[in-house]
N, C-alpha and C positions, 0 to 999 in steps of 0.2 A: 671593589670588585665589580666587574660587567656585568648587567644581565647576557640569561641567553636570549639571541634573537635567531629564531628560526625563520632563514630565508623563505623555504612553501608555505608559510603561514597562511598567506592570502587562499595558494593552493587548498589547503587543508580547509577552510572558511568555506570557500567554495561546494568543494565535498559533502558537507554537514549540509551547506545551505540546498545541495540537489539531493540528496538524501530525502532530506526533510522534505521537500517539493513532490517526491514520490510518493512519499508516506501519504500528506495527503490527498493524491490525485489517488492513491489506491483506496484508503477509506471512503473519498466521495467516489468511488465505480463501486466498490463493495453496499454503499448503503443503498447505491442506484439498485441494484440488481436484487438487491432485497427485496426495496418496493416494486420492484416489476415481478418477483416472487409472490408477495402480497395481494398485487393487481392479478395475476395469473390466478390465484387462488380462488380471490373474491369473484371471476368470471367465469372458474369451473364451476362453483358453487351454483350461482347465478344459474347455468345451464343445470345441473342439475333439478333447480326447484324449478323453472320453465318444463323440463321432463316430466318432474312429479305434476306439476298442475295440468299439463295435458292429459296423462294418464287418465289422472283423478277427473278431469272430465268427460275423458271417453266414457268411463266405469259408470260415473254417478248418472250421467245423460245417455246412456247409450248411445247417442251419437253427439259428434262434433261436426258441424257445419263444414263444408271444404271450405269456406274462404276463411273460418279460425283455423282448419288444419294449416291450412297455406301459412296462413301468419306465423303459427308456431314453427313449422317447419323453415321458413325466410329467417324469423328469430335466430333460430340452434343454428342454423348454418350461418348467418351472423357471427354469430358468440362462437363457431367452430375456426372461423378464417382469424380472428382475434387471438384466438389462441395459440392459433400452428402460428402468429406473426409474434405475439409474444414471444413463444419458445423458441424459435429465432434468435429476435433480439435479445433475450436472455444469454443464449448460447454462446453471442458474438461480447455481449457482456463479459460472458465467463472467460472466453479466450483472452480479451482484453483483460480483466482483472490477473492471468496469466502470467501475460507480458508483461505488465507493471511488476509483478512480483522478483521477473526476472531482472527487470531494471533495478529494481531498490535493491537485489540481492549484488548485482555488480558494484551499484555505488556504495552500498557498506563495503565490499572486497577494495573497493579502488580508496575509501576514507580510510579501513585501517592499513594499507599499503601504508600510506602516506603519515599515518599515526606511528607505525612503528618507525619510518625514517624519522620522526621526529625524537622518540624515544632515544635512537641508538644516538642522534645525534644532540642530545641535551646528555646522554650520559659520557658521548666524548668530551663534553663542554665541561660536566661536571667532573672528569675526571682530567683536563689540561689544569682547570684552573687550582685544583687539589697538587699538582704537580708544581705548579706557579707560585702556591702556596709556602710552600714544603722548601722549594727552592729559595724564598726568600728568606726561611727560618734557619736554612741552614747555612745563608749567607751571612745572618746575622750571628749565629754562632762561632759561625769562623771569624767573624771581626770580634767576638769577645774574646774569642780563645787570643787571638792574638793581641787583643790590648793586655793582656794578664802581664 
């Protein structure tokens, strides 16, 4: 008996292997965006304790010197343009993580296309040669019946 050789083989190979290539280009954008999450975090943070320690020295000194207020102020607006440019590139992150999503959801649709054509046609294979089978046994039956 033959195997079956499925002609889109290579086809179908190909498939699994762009599948898989998206899967991971979406995991490395999703861990990116994490850590730009992280970084966005650690630099509110950051602005906040620059805030509390200005406060806390206007309070405790009654005054703060202009050329510290300036610093502070140069500082937060610093740490302000960082973060409108994070949330940004976050954002464009998150579109991109998007669009990968949509790619990996087509290449699974376009792999199992191509999984079921292999299916239906392993089960014609499995069903000629079950026929080929059958056909033989009934070839030999007729040649016993007639050697009787």
């Amino acid at each position: 008996m033959k195997e079956f050789q499925f002609r889109l083989q290579k086809v179908l190979d190909t498939c699994k292997l762009k599948e898989n290539l998206i899967e991971v280009k979406l995991a490395e954008l999703e861990k990116l965006a994490e850590t730009q999450r992280m970084n966005l975090s650690l630099i509110e943070q950051r602005r906040g304790e620059i805030l509390t320690e200005r406060w806390e020295r206007r309070n405790n000194h009654n005054s703060l010197r202009v050329e510290e207020e300036m610093l502070y102020e140069k500082c937060l607006e610093d740490l302000e343009i960082r973060v409108e440019k994070m949330k940004l590139y976050i954002k464009q992150l998150e579109e991109q993580i998007r669009r990968t999503r949509e790619e990996l959801v087509a290449a699974a649709i376009e792999r199992k296309v191509v999984e079921k054509v292999r299916e239906k046609k392993h089960e014609e294979f499995t069903l000629e040669v079950s026929r080929n089978d059958q056909k033989a046994l009934d070839e030999i039956a007729v040649q016993h019946y007639l050697r009787r």
